[in-house]
N, C-alpha and C positions, 0 to 999 in steps of 0.2 A: 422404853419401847412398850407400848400399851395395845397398841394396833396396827396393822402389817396389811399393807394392798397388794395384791395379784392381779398381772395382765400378761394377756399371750397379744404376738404382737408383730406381724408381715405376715410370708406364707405358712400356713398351717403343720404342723408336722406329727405323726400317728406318736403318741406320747407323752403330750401336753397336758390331757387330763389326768395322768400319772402324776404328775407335777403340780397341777395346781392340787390337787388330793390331799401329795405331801404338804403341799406350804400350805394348807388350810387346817388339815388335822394335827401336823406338830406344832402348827404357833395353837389351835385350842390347848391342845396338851400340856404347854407351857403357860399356860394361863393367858394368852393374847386373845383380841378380839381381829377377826379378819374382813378387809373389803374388797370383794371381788371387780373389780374393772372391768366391765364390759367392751368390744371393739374395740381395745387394744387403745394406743396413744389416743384416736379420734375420740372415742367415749371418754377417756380420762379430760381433754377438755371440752366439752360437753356436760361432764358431772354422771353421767351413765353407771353410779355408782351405788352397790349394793350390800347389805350385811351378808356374810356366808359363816353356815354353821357346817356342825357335822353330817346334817341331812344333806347339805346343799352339795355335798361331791360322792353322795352314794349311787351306787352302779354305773362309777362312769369310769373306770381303771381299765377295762379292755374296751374301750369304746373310741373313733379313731377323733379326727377332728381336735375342736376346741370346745368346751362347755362353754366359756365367757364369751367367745367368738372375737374376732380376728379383721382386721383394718390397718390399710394405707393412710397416710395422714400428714400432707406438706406440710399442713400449720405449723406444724410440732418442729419440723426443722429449723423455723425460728426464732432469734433469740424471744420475742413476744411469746411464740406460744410454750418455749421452757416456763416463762415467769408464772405465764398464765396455769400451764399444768401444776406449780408449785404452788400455789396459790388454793387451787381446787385442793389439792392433797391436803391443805392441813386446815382448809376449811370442814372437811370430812374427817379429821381427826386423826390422818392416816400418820406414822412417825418413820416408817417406812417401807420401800414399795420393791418388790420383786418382781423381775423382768423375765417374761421366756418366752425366746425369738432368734433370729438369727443376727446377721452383721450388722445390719440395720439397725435392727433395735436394740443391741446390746451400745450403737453410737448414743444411741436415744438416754439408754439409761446411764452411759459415760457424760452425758453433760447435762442430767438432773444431778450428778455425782459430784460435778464441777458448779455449781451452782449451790451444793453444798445441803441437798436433800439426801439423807443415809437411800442409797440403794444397792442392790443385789443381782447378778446378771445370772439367769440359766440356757444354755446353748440347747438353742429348740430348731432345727434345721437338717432337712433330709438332704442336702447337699453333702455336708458334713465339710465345710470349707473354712473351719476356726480353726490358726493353728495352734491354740494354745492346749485344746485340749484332744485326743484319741478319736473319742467319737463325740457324735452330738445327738440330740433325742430327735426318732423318726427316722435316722440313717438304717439301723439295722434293718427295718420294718419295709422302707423304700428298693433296698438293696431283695429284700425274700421275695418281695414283688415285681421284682426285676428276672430274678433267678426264675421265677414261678412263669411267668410270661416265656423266656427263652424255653423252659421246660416243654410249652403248650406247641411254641412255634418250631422246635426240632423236630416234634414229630409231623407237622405238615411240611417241612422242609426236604427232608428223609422221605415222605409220600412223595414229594410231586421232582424232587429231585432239582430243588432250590436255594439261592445264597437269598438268606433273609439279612436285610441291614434292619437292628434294633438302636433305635433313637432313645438316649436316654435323659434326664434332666444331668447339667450339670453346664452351666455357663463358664465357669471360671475355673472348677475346682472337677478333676474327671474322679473322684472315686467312687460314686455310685457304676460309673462304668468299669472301672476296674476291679473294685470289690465282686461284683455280679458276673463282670464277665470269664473271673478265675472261677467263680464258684457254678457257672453256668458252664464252663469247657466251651466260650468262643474262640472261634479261629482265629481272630485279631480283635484288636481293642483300642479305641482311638478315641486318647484323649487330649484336653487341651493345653496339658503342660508338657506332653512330649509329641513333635512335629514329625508327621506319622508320611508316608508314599505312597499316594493309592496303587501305584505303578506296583512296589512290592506287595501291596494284597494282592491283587490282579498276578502277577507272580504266583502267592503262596497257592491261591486258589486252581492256578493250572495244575502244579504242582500235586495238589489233593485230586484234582479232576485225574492226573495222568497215572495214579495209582489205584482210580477208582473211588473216589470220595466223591461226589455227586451233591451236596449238600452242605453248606457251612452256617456258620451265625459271626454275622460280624457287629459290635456292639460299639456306637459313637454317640459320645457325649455329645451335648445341643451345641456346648461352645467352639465345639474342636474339627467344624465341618458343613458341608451341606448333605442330608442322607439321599436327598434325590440326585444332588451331584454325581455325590459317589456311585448309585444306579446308573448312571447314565453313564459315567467314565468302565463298569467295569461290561456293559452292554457295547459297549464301543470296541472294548477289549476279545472279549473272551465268548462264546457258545453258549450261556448257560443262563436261564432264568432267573432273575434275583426279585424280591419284594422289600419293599421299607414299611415297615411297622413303628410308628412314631406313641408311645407310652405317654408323652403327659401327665397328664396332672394323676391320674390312674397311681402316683407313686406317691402321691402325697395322702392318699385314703388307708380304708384299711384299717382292720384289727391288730394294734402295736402286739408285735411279738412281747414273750416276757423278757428279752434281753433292754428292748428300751422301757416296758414298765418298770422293770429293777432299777434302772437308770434314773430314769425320771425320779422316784421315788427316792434315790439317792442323792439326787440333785436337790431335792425341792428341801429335805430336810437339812443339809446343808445349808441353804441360802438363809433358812430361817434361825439355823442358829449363828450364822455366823451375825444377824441383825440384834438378835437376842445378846452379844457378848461386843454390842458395838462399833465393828464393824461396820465399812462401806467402802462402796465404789470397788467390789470387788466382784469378779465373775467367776463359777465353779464350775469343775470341767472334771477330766477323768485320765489319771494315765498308770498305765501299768496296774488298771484293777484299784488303784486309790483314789477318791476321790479327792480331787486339790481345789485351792480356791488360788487365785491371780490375781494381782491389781489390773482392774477394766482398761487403762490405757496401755498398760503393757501386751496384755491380751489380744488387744485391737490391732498394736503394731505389729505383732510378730504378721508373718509370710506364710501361708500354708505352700509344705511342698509334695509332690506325689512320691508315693512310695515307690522306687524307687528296686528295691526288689523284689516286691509283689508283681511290678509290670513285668521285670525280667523273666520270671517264675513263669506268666501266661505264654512268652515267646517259644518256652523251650516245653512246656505242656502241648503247645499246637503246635508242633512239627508234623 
């Protein structure tokens, strides 16, 4: 192992330059030379490729985004454009290549893995919907900016005496919505792995209206609803003004907290040694404070499931 390539690679996540940081300064440290991948899979076949030294990742550890920057890429799914990114790789002298991205791209890097080029997978995704490992880089930072947003809209909600629905990302996987909305004190939280009743919000919210509570936040994942639905069913319902405030992409920005810099940084140096001692086709992830690494198809297969007493926990907070 002589030289080590790095690419960030689908949607973007605040923590990534964390990461590429690490895998640029511990393989210099280890005596390797490193190639930065630009645009992610699409750059890599393209050739978009660059030497990175120690200057090339200074002052960018709390900075959100990607340095290399970030691409969609059908080519690559297939099998032509695996051979062809294989091909490029050891044209540029690369011996192996570090992934950070989410489900997507850690497929990506599972079948340069099967095709028998040593890779490394690091879980870069503010959804946080890999179950193989705790968290993933960008979830903390997505979730503080969730929190942060509920914080802005209680207090106009409280003024004008309205249910605000907050729209958050999360297609498949609701813990951005449940992480934030324990930590925000929503009144309900509606994700898309547990099958929620608007009828019961509409319920809890009389409820609150009949004791004097005027004002709620109710927080739904993108995958697990419609927010202007839910406006409309709870207008149909009940007296009380409500607004939907839809977040987007607003959660993928941002200055990473130091919980996903540490992360990242934990991650990246990991990926690099486990290249460094042979390894491959392995993804590293986090549990219980330890950082672990996985076989990348095993990884892949597991099922993410929602926490389970974390929801329960939000049920009996908002009574």
């Amino acid at each position: 192992m002589k030289r080590i390539g790095v690419l960030t690679s689908g949607g973007d996540s605040p923590g990534m330059n964390a990461a590429i940081r690490a895998v640029v300064r511990v393989s210099i440290y280890n005596g390797l030379k490193v190639s930065g991948i630009k645009r992610g899979y699409e750059g890599l076949l393209k050739g978009d490729i660059v030497d990175m030294d120690i200057s090339s990742v200074g002052d960018i550890i709390h900075r959100g985004g990607t340095k290399l920057g970030t691409a969609r890429c059908e080519e690559f799914k297939t099998d032509e454009g695996i051979d062809k990114a294989i091909e490029i790789l050891r044209l540029f002298g690369i011996d192996g290549l570090v992934v950070i991205g989410g489900n997507g791209s850690l497929t990506g890097a599972k079948r340069l893995a099967e095709k028998g080029f040593p890779t490394i997978g690091i879980p870069g995704t503010i959804d946080n919907d890999l179950a193989y490992t705790d968290y993933s880089i960008g979830f903390d930072t997505a979730v503080n900016t969730v929190v942060n947003a509920i914080s802005n809209l209680r207090d106009t909600s409280s003024s004008h005496g309205r249910v605000n629905i907050v729209e958050v990302m999360g297609r498949d996987c609701g813990d951005i919505a449940l992480y934030a909305g324990l930590a925000g004190g929503a009144e309900s939280i509606i994700v898309p792995e547990i099958e929620s009743s608007y009828d019961e919000i509409c319920r809890k919210l009389i409820s609150g209206k009949n004791r004097g509570k005027l004002h709620s936040i109710i927080i739904l994942a993108e995958g697990a609803g419609d927010a202007y639905g839910l406006q409309n069913h709870i207008l149909s319902k009940i007296d009380i003004e409500s607004r939907v405030s839809i977040l987007g992409h607003l959660q993928r920005g941002g200055i990473p907290t130091a919980l996903d810099r540490m992360l990242a940084s934990r991650f990246g140096a990991k990926a690099v040694e486990l290249l460094i001692e042979g390894k491959e086709g392995r993804t590293v992830g986090i549990k219980g404070n330890e950082i672990i690494d996985v076989d990348i198809y095993e990884a892949l297969a597991m099922e993410k499931e929602i926490n389970k007493d974390l929801y329960d926990l939000t049920g009996m907070l908002a009574i």
